[in-house]
C-alpha positions as CSV (number, residue, x, y, z in Angstrom):
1,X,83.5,147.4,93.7
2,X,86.2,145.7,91.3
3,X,84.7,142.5,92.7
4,X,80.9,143.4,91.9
5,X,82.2,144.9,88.0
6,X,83.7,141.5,87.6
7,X,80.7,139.5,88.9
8,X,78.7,141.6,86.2
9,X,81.0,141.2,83.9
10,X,80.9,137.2,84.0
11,X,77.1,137.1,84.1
12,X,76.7,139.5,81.6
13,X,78.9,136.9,78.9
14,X,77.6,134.0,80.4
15,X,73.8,134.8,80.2
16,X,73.4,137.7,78.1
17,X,72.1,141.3,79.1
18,X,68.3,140.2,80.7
19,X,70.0,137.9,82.7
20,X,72.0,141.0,84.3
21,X,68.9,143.3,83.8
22,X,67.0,141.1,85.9
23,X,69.4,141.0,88.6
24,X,70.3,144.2,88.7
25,X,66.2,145.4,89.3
26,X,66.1,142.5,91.6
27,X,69.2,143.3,94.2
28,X,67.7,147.0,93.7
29,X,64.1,146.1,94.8
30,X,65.8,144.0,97.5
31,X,67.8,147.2,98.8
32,X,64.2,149.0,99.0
33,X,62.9,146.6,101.0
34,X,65.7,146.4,103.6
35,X,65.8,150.3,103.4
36,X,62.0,150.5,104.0
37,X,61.6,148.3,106.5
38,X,64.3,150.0,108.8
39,X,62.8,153.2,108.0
40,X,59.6,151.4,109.7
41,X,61.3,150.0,112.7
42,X,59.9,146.8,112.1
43,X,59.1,143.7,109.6
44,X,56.6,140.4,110.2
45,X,57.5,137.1,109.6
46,X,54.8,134.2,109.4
47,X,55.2,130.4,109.6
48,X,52.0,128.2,109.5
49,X,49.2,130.2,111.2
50,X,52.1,132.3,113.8
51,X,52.9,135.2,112.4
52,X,55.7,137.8,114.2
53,X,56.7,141.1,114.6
54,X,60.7,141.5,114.5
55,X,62.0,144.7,115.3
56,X,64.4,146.7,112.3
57,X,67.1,148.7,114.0
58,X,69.5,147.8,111.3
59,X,69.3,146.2,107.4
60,X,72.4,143.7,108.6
61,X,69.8,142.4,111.7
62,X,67.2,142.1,109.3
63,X,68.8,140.2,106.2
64,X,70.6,137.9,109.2
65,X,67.3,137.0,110.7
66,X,65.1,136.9,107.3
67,X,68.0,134.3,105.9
68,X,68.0,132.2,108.4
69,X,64.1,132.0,108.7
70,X,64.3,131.4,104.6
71,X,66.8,128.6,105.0
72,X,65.5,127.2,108.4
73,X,62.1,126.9,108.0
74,X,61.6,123.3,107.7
75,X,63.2,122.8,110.7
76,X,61.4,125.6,112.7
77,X,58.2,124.5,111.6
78,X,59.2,120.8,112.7
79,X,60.2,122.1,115.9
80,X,57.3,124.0,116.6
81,X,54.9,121.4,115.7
82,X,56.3,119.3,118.6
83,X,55.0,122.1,120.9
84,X,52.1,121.3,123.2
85,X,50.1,124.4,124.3
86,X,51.3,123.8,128.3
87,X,55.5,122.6,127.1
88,X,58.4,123.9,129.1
89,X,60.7,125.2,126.3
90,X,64.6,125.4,126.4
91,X,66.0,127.8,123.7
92,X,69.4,127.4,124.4
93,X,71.5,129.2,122.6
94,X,68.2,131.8,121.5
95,X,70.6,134.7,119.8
96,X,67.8,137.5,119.2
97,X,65.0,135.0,119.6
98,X,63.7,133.8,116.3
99,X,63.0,130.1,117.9
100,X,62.0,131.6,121.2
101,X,59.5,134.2,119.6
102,X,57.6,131.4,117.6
103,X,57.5,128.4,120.2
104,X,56.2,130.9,122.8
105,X,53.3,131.7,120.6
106,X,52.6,127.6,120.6
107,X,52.4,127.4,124.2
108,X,50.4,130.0,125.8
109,X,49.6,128.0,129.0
110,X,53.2,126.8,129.2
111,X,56.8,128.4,129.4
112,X,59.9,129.4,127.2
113,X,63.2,130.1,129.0
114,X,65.5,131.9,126.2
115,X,68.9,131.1,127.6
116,X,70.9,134.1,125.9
117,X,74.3,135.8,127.6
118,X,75.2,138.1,124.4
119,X,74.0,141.6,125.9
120,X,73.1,143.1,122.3
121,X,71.0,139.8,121.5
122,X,69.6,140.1,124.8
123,X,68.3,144.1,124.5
124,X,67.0,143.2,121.2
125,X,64.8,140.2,122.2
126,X,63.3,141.7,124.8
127,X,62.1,144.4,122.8
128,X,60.5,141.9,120.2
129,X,58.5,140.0,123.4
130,X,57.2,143.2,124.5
131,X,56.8,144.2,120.7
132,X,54.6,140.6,120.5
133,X,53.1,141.0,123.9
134,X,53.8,137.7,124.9
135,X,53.7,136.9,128.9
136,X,55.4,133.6,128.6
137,X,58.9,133.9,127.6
138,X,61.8,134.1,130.7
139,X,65.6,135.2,129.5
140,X,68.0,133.4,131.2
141,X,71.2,135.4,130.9
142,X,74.2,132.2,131.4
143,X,75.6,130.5,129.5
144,X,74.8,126.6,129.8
145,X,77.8,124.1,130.2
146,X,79.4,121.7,132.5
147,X,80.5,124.0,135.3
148,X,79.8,126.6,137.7
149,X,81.3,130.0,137.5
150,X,82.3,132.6,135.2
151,X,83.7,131.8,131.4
152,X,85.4,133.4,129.0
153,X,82.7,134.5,125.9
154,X,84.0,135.4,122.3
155,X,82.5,137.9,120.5
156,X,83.0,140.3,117.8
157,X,85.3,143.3,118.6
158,X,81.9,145.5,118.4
159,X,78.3,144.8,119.3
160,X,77.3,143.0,116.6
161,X,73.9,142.4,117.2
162,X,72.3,138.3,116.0
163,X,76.1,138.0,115.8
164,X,75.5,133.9,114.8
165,X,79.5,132.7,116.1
166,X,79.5,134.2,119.6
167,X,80.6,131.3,121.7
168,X,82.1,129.7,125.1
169,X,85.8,130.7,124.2
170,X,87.7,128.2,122.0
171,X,90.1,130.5,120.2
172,X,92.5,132.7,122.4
173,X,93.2,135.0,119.3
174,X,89.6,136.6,119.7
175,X,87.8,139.6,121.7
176,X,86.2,138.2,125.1
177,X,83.8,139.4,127.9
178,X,83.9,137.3,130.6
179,X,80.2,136.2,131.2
180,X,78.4,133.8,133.8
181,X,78.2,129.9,133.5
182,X,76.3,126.9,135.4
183,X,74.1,123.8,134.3
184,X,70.8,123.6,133.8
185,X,70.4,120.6,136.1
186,X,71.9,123.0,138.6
187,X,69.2,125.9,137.5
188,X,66.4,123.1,138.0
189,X,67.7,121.8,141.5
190,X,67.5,125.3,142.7
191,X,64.2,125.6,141.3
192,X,65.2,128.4,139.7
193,X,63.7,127.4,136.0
194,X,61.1,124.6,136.1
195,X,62.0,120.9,134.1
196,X,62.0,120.9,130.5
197,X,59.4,119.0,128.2
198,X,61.6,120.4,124.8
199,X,64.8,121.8,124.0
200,X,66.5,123.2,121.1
201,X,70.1,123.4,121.4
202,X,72.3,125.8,119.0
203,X,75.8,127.1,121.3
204,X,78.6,127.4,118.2
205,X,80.2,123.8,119.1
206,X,79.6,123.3,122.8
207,X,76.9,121.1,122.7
208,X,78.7,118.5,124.8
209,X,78.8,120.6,127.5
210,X,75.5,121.6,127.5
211,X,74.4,117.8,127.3
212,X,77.1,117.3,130.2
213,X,75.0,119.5,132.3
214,X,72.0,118.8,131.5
215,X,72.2,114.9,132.1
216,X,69.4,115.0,134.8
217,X,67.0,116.4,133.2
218,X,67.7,114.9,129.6
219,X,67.4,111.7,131.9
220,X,63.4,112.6,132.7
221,X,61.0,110.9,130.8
222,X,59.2,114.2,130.6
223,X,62.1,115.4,128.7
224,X,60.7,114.0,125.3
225,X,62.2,116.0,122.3
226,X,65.6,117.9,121.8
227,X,67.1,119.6,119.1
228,X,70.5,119.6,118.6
229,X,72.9,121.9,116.4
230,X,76.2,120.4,116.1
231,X,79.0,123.2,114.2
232,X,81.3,120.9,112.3
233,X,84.7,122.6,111.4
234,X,84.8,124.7,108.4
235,X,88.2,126.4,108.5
236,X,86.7,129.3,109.1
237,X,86.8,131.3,112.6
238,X,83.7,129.8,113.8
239,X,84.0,127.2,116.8
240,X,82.9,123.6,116.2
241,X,82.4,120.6,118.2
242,X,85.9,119.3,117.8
243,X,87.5,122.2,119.7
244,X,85.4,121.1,122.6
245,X,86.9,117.8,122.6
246,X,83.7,116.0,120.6
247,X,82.0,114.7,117.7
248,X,79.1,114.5,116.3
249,X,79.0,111.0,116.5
250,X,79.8,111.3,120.0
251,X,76.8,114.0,120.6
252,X,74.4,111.1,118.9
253,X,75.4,108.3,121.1
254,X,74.7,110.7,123.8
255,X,71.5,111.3,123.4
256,X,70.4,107.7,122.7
257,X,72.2,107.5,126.2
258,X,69.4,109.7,127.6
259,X,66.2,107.5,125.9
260,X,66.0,109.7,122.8
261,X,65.4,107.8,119.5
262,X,67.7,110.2,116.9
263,X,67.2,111.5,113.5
264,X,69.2,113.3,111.3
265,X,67.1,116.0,110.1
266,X,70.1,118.0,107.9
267,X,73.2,118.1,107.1
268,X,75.4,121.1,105.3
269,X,78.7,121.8,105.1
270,X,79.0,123.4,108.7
271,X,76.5,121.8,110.6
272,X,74.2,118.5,111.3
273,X,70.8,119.0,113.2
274,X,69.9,115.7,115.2
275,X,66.1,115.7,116.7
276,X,66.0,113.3,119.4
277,X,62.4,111.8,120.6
278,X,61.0,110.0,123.1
């Protein structure tokens, strides 16, 4: 509260009273809003022609999601534009399915396998398929890496739900569940999820190992675009590539490895997006 009086405080004497009117009537209009659309359960969000229906079981869900659609949308709408109707989607990484909910809705002859092992994200995105009555989404509930087995997971000490740092464990000082791992070259051998055409990567700083085991099928000249989210260290307690023993350097010369031609689509301060294509 101190902190808020003093935020006031400095805007108020740098900008003058209708500067802090006008923020004042616009943090309380966007308090309604979050307020209202909780009290309705649910809120749409529309990119290009695709439009969505997210469910609202919290305001802290729904500002997560709407923020990162605000400050994501460039690169959604890039991703989604490399969909073909019939594509076999990877949404590694899918948290409570933003990604996954739009790229199913651009291939309604092909596939989207949301590969997801948070629980709460998981109970929450299934809800919004059957909320969008879409047929053509699969959760996969491993984790991808490099091995076979079972894997520490960090998460928050309570179901946090869209929880954006759960990760493969790379600090021992945090709250685990122990979860199921494998490769998706593994998956596909077994025929348990068919080959990807696209993939969207976003794993909190393993992307290594989830390039590691997904060589194969990275390798396929049907594989033709991937996105890639590398975490860069921050300082903060999210994981980045570094405590997996890469870089992103190292994460760009891989996928030129595989055939991909890679282009830096963004950078910020904790993270660089490389879209490899074919």
């Amino acid at each position: 509260q101190m902190s808020l009086l003093k935020q006031a405080l400095d805007l108020y004497r740098q900008k003058g009273y209708k500067s802090l009117i006008q923020k004042s009537i616009a943090e309380a209009y966007t308090k309604i809003y979050y307020m209202t659309v909780v009290l309705r359960g649910q809120y749409t969000l529309t990119l290009d022609t695709r439009t969505i229906v997210f469910s609202a079981p919290t305001t802290t869900v729904v500002r997560r999601n709407r923020d990162r659609f605000e400050s994501e949308s460039p690169v959604l709408s890039d991703f989604i534009d490399d969909i073909c109707t019939d594509d076999v989607v990877y949404d590694v990484g899918a948290n409570t399915g933003l990604y996954t909910l739009f790229a199913a809705k651009s291939c309604p002859d092909g596939i989207v396998l949301a590969f997801e092992p948070y629980p709460p994200n998981i109970e929450l995105l299934k809800k919004d398929i059957n909320r969008n009555q879409l047929q053509n989404i699969e959760i996969v509930d491993f984790a991808l890496s490099n091995s076979i087995g079972n894997i520490e997971f960090s998460q928050p000490p309570e179901d946090d739900v869209g929880y954006g740092s759960s990760s493969i464990e790379a600090d021992e000082s945090r709250a685990t569940t122990e979860i199921p791992t494998t490769t998706g070259d593994r998956l596909i051998a077994g025929n348990d999820v068919p080959e990807p055409t696209v993939i969207k990567i976003d794993v909190e700083g393993a992307e290594s190992l989830v390039l590691d085991g997904l060589s194969q099928a990275l390798s396929n000249p049907d594989c033709r675009t991937v996105y890639c989210e590398v975490h860069l260290p921050t300082g903060d307690h999210r994981p980045s590539v570094e405590d997996f023993g890469s870089s992103p350097e190292a994460i760009c010369n891989r996928l030129e490895q595989f055939g991909f031609t890679v282009e830096r689509l963004h950078r910020r301060d904790s993270e660089i997006l490389y879209c490899g294509r074919k």
